[in-house]
C-alpha positions as a printed Julia matrix, in Angstrom:
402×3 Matrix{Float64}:
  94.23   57.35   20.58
  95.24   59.14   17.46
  95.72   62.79   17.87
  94.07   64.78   15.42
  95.67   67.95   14.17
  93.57   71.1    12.24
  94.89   72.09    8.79
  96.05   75.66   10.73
  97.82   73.32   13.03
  99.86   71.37   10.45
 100.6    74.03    8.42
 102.18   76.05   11.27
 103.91   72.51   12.08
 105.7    72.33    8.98
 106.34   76.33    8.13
 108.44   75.86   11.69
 110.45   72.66   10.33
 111.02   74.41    6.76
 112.88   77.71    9.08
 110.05   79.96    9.05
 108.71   81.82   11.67
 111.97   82.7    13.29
 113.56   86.13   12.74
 116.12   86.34   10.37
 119.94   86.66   11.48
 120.99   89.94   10.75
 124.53   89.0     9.51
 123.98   85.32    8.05
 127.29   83.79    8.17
 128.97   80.1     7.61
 126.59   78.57   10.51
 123.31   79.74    9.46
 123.93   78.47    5.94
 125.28   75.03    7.22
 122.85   74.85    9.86
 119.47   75.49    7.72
 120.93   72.75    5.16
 121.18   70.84    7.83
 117.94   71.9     9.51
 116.17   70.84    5.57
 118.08   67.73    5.21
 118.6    68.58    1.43
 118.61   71.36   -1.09
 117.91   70.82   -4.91
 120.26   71.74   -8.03
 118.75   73.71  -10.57
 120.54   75.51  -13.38
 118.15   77.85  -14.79
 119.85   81.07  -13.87
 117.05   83.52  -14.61
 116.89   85.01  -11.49
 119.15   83.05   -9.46
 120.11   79.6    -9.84
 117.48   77.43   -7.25
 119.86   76.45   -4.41
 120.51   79.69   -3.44
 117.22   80.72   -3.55
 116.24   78.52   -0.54
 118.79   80.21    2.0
 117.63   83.32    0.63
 114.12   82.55    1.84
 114.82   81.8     5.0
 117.73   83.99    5.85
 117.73   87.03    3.93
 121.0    88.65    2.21
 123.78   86.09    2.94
 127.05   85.57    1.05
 126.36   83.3    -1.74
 130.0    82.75   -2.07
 129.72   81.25    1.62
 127.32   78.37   -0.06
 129.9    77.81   -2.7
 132.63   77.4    -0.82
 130.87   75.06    1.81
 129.69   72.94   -1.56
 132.64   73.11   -3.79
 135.67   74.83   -1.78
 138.87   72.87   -0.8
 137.16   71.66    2.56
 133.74   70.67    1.43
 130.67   70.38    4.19
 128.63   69.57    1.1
 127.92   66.75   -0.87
 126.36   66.99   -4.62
 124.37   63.87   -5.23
 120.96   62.61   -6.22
 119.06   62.86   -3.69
 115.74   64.87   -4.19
 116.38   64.6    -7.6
 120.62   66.93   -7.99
 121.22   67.99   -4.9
 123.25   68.95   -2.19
 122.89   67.28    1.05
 124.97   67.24    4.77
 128.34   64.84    3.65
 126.86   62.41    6.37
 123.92   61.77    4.15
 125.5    60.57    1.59
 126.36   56.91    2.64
 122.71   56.78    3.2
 122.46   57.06   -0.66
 124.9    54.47   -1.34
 122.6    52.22   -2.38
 120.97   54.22   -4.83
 124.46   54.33   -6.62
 124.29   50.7    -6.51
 121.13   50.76   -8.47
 122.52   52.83  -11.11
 125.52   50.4   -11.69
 123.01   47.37  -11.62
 120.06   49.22  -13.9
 117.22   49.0   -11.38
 114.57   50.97  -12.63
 114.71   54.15  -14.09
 118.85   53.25  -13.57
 118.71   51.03  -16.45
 120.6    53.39  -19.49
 122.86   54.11  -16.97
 123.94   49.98  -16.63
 123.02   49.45  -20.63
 125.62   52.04  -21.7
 128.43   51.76  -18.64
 128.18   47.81  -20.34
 128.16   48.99  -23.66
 131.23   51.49  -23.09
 133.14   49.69  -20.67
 136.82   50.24  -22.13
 136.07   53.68  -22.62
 135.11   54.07  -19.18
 137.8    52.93  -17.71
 139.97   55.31  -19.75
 137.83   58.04  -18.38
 138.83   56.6   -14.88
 142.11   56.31  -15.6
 142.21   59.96  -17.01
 140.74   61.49  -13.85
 143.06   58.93  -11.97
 145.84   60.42  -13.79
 145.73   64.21  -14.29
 143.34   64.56  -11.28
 139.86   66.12  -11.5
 138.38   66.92  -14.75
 135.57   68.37  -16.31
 134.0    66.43  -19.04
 134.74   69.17  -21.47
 138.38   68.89  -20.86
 138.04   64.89  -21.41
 139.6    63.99  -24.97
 137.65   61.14  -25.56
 134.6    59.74  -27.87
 132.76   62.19  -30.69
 130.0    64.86  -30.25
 126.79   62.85  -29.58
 123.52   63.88  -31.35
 120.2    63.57  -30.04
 119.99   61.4   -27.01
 121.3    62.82  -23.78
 120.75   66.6   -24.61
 123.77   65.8   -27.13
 126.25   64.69  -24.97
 129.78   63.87  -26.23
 130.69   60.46  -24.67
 132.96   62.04  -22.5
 129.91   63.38  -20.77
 127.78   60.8   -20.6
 130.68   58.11  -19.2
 131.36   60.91  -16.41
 127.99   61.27  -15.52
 127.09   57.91  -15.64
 130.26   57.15  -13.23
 129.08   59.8   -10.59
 125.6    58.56  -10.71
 127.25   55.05   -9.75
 129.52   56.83   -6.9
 132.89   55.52   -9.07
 133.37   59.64   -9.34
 131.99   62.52   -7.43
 131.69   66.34   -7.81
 135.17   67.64   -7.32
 134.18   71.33   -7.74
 132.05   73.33   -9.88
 132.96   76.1   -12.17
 132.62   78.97  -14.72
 129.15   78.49  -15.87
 128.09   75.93  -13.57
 130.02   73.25  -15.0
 130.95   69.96  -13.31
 134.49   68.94  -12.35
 134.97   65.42  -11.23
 136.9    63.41   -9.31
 137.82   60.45   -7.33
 135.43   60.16   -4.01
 138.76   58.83   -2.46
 140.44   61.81   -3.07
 137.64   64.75   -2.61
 135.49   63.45    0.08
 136.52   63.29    3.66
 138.35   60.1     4.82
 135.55   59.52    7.48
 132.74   59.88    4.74
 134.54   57.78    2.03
 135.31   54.66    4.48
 132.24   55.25    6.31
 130.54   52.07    6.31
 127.68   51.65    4.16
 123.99   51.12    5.56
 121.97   47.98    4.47
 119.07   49.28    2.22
 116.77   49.23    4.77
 118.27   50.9     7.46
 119.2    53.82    5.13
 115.91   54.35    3.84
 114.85   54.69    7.73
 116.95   57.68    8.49
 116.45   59.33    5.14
 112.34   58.78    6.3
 113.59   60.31    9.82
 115.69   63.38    8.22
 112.66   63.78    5.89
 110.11   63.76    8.77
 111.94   66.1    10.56
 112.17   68.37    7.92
 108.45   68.6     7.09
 107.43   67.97   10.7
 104.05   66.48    9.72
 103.58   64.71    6.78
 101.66   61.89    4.63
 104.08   58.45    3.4
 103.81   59.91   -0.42
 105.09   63.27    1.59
 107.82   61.59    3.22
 108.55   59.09    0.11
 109.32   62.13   -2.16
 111.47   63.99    0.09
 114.01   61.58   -1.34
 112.73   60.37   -3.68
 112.57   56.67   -2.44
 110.51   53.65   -3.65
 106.94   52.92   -2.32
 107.86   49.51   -0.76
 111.21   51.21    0.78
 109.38   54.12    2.18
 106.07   52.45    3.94
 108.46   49.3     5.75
 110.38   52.03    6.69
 107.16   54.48    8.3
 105.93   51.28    9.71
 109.38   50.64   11.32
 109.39   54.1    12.63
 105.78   54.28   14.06
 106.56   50.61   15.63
 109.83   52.26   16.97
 108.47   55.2    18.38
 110.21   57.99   16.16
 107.56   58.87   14.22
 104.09   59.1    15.56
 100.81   58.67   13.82
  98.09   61.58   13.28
  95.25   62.7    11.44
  94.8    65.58   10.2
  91.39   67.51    9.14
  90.7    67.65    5.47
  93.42   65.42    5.17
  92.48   62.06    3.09
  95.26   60.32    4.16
  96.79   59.75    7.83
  99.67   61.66    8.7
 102.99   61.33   10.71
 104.25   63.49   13.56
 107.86   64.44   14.22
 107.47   64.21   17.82
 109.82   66.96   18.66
 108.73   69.31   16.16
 107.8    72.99   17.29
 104.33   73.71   17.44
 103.76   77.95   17.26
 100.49   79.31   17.63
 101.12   81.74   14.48
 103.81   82.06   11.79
 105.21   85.79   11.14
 107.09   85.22    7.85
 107.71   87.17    4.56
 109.37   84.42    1.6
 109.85   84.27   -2.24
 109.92   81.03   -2.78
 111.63   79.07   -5.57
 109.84   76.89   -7.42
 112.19   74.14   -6.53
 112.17   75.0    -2.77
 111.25   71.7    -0.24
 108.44   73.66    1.32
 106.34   73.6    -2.24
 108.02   71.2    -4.01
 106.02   68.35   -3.76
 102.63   69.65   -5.47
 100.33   67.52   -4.02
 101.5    68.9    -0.61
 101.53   72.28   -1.22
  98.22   72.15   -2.52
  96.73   70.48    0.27
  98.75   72.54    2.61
  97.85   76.13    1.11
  94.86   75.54   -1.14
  97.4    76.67   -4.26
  98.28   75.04   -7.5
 102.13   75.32   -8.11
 102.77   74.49  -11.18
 106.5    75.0   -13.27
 105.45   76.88  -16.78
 109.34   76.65  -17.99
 108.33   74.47  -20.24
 105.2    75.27  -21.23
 104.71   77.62  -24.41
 104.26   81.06  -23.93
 100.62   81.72  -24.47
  99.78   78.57  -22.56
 101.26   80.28  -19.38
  99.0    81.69  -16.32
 101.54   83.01  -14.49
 104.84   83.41  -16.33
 108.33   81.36  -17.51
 109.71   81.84  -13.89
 107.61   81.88  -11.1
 108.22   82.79   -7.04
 104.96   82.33   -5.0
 105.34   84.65   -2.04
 104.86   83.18    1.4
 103.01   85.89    3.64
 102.57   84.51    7.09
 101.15   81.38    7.03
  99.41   81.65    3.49
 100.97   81.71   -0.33
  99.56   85.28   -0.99
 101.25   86.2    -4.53
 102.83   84.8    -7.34
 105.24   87.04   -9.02
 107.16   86.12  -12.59
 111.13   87.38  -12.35
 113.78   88.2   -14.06
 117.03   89.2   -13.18
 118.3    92.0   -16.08
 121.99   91.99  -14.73
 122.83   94.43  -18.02
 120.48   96.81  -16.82
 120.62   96.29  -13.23
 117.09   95.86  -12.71
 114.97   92.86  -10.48
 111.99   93.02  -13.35
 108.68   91.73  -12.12
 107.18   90.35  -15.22
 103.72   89.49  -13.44
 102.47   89.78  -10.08
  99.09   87.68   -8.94
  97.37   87.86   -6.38
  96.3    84.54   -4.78
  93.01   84.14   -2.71
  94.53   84.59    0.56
  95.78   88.2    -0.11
  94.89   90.88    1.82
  95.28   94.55    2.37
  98.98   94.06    3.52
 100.25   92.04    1.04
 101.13   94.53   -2.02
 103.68   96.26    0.24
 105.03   93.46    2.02
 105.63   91.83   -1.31
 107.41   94.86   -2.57
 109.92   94.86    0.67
 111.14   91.08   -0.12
 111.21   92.27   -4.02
 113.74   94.82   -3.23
 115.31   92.96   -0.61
 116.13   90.45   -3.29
 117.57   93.09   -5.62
 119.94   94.5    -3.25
 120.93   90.69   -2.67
 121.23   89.75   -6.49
 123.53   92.97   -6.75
 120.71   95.02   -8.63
 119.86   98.68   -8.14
 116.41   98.67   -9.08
 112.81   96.55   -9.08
 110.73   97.3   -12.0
 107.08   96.71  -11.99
 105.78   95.56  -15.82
 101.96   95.85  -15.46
 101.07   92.38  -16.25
  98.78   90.48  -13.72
  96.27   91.96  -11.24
  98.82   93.11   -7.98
 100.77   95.09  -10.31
  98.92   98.14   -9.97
  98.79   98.09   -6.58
 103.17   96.68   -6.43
 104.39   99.63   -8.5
 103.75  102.75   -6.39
 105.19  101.06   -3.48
 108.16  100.04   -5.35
 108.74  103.65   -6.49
 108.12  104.63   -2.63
 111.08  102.18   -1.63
 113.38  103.29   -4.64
């Protein structure tokens, strides 16, 4: 018999994998940091730094005001816990993941897929190449503006020198790793022999198979119920990778089979995930955060359309350039468009909407997280712009909490 789960039901499932529900530490140290990485499996890069640059956001979510130099120093410090790699698309993962990924660096040296400019100009360059390895080798880890090689590229690859594209190209193949990272976000690389841990570098390597399994397993646990296109884009794997693998793991007993109401597609249980009977939980979520990521899942989970407007042209835009939707509870409740003015020391709130699902509650819980976030980001102040239709109702509480 296949159990079958209500859409209440699975959402509360997978709000309890994702870290919410649970009250938040009130001194978030090392261990919680660690711990919720862990506990997610794997944490996307983003640059964009208009509020906050996206990995930090995450933590931030689900922990309140940590030490974002506690992140850094577990991702890029002399003793790394972190890997950079990747694996949702950049990302840092538990170092014990990345052997899993091993093979994907072994598509990008043979060209499989979308891999194949990575083969086609590793081929093209190879004496230059191994310069750039022999550099690194040589004077130890570099960025690839310090790299004295090749001319200023135009067009193509954002405009990469060569030096930038042969150092990429060589971490995406696991021949170099992230060393450290740097002033404004910049890469330093270096030999995986040399940064990683000896027990990660001469771990031994996973057939395909068998690493697309756990990746599947750390996924599932993370999401706690979830379709195969769920679990395939947790890490991004291939569709014939990901469904031998769910069929392995419903034959093996590790993941179980479910249905879910108003889902049109069956579902898979983490057997040991929690199961609360309500989810208490206040979140500005990035747009690049796992639990609303995927937009197929988030819609079907919360009835919303996420979608990124970055890119989109300004008068095209419904909700703004940078937009958090606010978890309240067990519902997305709010969308709010940020800004962090660092000059002026302000957390501006370009536009605030109200989603379906608000209710009388959510203005001022909103406005708690908002200046919650501003104390964490440093700033003094949360200004309300009145653009969008919870504005009104945002900027008297806001003044109340100033």
């Amino acid at each position: 018999m296949v159990e079958i789960l209500s859409a209440k039901d699975a959402r509360r499932i997978a709000l309890a994998a994702q870290g919410f529900g649970r009250p938040r530490p009130a001194a978030p140290g090392r261990r919680h940091i660690l711990s919720t990485i862990e506990a997610l499996g794997v944490v996307q890069i983003d640059s964009v730094n208009v509020v906050s640059r996206s990995h930090y956001l995450p933590l931030f979510s689900r922990l309140g005001c940590y030490d974002r130099a506690l992140l850094e120093d577990l991702a890029w410090g002399r003793k790394p816990a972190l890997a950079e790699y990747w694996a949702h698309e950049a990302s840092l993962t538990p170092l014990s993941t990345l052997p899993l990924l091993r093979w994907r660096m072994t598509d990008a040296a043979e060209g499989v897929g979308v891999w194949k400019g990575v083969a086609a100009f590793l081929r093209s360059h190879a004496d230059f190449i191994q310069k750039a390895l022999d550099t690194v080798a040589e004077r130890g880890p570099l960025a690839a503006s310090e790299l004295e090689l090749g001319a200023k590229g135009e067009g193509g690859w954002w405009g990469w020198s060569e030096g930038k594209r042969a150092m990429e190209c060589l971490f995406w193949t696991g021949r170099l790793t992230t060393a450290t990272r740097r002033g404004n976000f910049e890469r330093v690389y270096g030999l995986p022999e040399r940064v990683l841990p000896k027990a990660i570098h001469e771990a031994p390597t996973p057939d395909r198979a068998d690493a697309c399994r756990q990746l599947l397993t750390i996924s599932a646990r993370a999401m706690g119920v979830a379709t195969e296109r769920d679990l395939r884009d947790y890490f991004r794997l291939g569709l014939a990778d990901a469904r031998q693998g769910v069929a392995e793991l419903v034959e093996a007993g590790i993941l179980e089979k479910v249905a879910v109401k108003g889902w049109d597609q069956p579902a898979y249980l983490w057997p040991d995930a929690r199961r609360p009977r309500s989810i208490k939980a206040s979140a500005l979520l990035s747009p690049f955060d796992n639990l609303i990521w995927f937009r197929e899942r988030t819609e079907r989970m919360f009835g919303v359309r996420v979608r990124l407007e970055i890119y989109t042209p300004a008068h095209k835009r419904t909700h703004g350039y940078y937009v958090l939707p606010f978890l309240q509870d067990e519902a997305i409740t709010a969308r709010v468009d940020l800004k962090a003015d660092r000059k002026a020391g302000k957390l501006l709130v370009l536009a605030a909407h109200a989603e379906p699902e608000a209710n009388g509650e959510t203005a001022a819980r909103l406005a708690r997280e908002l200046s919650l976030m501003a104390s964490w980001l440093g700033l003094s102040a949360v200004e309300i712009r009145p653009s969008g239709d919870l504005a009104p109702s945002l900027s008297p509480i806001i003044r109340m909490l100033a």
